[in-house]
C-alpha positions as CSV (number, residue, x, y, z in Angstrom):
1,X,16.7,-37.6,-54.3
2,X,13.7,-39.5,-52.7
3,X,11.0,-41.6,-54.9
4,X,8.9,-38.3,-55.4
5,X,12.0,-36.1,-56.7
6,X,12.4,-34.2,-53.8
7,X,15.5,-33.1,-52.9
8,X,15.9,-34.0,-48.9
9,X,15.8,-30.8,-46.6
10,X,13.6,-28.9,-48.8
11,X,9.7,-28.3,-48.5
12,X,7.6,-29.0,-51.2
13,X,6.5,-25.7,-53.1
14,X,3.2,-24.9,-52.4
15,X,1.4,-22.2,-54.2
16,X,0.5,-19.4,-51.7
17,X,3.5,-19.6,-49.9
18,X,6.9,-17.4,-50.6
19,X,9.9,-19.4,-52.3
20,X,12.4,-18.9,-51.5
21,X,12.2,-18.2,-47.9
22,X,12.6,-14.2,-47.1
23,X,15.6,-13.7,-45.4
24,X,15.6,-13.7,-41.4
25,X,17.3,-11.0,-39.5
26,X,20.3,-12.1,-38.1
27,X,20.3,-12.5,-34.5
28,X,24.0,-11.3,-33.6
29,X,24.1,-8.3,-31.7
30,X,26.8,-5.5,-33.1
31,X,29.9,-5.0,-31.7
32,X,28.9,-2.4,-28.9
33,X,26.4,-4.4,-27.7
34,X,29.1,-7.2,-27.8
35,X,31.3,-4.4,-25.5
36,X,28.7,-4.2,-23.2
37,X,28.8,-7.8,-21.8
38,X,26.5,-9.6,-24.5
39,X,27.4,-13.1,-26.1
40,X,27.5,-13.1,-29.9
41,X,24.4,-15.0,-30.5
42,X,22.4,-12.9,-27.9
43,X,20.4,-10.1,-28.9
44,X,19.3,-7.3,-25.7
45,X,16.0,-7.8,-24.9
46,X,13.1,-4.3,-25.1
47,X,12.1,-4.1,-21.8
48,X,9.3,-1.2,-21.2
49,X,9.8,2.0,-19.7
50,X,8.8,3.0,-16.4
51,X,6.1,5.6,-16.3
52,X,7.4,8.6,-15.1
53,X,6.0,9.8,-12.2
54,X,4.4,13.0,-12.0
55,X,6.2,16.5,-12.0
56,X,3.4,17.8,-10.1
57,X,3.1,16.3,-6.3
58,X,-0.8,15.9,-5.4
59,X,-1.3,17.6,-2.1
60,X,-4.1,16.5,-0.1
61,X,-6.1,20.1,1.1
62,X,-6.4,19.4,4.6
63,X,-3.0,17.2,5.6
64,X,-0.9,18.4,3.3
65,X,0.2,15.2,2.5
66,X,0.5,13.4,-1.1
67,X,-2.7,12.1,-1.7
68,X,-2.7,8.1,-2.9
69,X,-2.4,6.7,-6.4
70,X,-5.2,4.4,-6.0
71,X,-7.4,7.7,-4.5
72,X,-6.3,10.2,-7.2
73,X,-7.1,7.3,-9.8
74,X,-10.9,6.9,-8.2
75,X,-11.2,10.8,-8.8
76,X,-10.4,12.3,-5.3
77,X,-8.5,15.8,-5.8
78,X,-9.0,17.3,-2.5
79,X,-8.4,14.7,0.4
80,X,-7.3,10.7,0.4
81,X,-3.5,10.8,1.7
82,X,-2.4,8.0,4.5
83,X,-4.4,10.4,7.3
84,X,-7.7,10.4,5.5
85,X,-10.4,7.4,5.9
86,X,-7.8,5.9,9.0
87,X,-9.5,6.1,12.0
88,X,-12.4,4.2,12.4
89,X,-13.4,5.7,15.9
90,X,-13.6,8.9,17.0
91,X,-11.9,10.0,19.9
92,X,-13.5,11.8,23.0
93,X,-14.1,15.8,22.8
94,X,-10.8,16.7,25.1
95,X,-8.8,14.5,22.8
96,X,-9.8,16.0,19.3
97,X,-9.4,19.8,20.2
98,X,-8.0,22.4,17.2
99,X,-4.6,23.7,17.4
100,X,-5.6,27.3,17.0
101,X,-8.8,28.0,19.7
102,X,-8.2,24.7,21.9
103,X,-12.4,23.6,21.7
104,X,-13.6,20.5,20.2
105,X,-13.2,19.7,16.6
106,X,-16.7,19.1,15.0
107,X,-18.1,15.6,14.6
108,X,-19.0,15.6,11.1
109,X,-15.9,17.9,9.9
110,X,-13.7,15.1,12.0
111,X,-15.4,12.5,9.9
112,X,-14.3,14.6,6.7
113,X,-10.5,14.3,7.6
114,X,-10.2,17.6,9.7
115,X,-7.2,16.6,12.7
116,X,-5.8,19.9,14.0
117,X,-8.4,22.6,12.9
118,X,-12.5,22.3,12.6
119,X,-13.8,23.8,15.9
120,X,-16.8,26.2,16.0
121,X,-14.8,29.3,15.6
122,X,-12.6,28.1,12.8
123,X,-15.6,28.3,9.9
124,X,-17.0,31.8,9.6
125,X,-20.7,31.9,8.9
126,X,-21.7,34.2,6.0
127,X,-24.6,37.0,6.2
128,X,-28.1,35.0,5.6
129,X,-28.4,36.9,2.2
130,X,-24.8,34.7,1.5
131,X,-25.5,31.8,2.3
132,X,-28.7,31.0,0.1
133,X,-30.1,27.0,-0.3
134,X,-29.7,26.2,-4.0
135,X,-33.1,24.4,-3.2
136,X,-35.5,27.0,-1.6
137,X,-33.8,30.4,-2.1
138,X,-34.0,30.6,2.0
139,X,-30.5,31.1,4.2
140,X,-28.7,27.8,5.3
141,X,-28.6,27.1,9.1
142,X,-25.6,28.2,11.0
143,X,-24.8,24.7,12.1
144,X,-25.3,23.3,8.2
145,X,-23.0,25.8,7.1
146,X,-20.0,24.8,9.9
147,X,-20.5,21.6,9.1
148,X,-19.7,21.6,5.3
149,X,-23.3,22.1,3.8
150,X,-22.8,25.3,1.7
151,X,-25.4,24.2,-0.9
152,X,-28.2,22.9,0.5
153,X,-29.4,22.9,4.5
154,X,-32.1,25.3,5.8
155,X,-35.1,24.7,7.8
156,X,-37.6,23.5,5.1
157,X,-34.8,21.2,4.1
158,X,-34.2,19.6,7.2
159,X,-37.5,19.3,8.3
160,X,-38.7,18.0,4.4
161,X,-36.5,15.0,4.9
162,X,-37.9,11.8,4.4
163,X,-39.5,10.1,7.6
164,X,-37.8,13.3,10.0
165,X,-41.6,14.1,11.3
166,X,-42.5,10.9,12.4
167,X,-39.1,10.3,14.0
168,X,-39.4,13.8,15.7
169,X,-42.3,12.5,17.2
170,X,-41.0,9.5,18.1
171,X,-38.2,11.1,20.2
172,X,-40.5,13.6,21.7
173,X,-42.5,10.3,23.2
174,X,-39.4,9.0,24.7
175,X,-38.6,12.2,25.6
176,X,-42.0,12.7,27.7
177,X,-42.2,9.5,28.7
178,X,-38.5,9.8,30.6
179,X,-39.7,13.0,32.1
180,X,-42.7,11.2,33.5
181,X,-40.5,8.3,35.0
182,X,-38.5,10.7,36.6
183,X,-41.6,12.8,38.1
184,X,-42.9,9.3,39.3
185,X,-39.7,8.3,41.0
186,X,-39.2,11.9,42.2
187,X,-42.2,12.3,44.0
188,X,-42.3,8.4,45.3
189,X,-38.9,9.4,47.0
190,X,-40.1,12.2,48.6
191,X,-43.1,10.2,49.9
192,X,-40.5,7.7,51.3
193,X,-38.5,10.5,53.7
């Protein structure tokens, strides 16, 4: 015993605390996990489970492939396998023809992920009275509807864009003025002979 009547190796009781000790769990491992290759002392350690990977394969709609983790997890159900968003240019018209009627897949269906089908004649255009805009109760445009727009997309649409009117007019001045250049040079040719 020390000058303050503690016995050595023992902690002072302090009110608030346990005493004695609780018990600890023992730390040897039992005597299967002993026949699996662990030491006495040694105690396996929980690792966590993998996450099982889906039952259900996620099929992109126009590649048929599985569509990516990282793209499923942003919320795309339809397209985003390893074809989808690759290229970054498009190819010329003879290159990107459809399997099926050998003409040129469509720009903006190309753009969407389309490869080997997407030509004029592989999206069939409904009756007007089918194919109403959501907006103005008037039939979408042929060329809206090919292209993917099956909601919106007839004339008052297209021409009630933002800033389309003055940019038609725009074009129709360059458009005028190219036909005048080549009148000009045209007729100073003739001259010339």
């Amino acid at each position: 015993m020390g000058a303050t009547g503690e016995v050595p190796g023992l902690e002072r009781h302090n009110p608030g605390t346990n005493w004695p000790p609780a018990q600890e769990k023992s730390t040897r491992c039992s005597k299967f996990q002993r026949s699996l290759g662990y030491a006495k002392h040694v105690s396996p350690k929980k690792t966590p489970r993998k996450r099982a990977s889906a039952s259900k394969k996620h099929l992109c709609k126009i590649h048929g492939r599985p569509i990516r983790p990282s793209y499923w997890r942003a919320g795309h159900r339809t397209t985003g396998c390893s074809e989808c968003y690759r290229t970054t240019e498009m190819p010329p018209d003879r290159k990107r023809l459809c399997k099926k009627h050998n003409l040129p897949i469509l720009r903006r269906r190309w753009w969407s992920g389309y490869r080997t089908k997407g030509c004029l004649l592989c999206f069939k255009v409904p009756p007007p009275n089918k194919r109403l805009c959501v907006k103005h109760d008037r039939p979408i445009q042929p060329s809206s509807w090919r292209n993917g727009q099956h909601s919106t997309g007839c004339s008052l649409c297209h021409n009630s864009r933002p800033g389309y009117l003055l940019a038609k007019a725009r074009y129709r001045k360059r458009l005028r003025k190219k036909a005048s250049i080549a009148r000009k040079s045209g007729t100073a040719r003739k001259k010339k002979h």
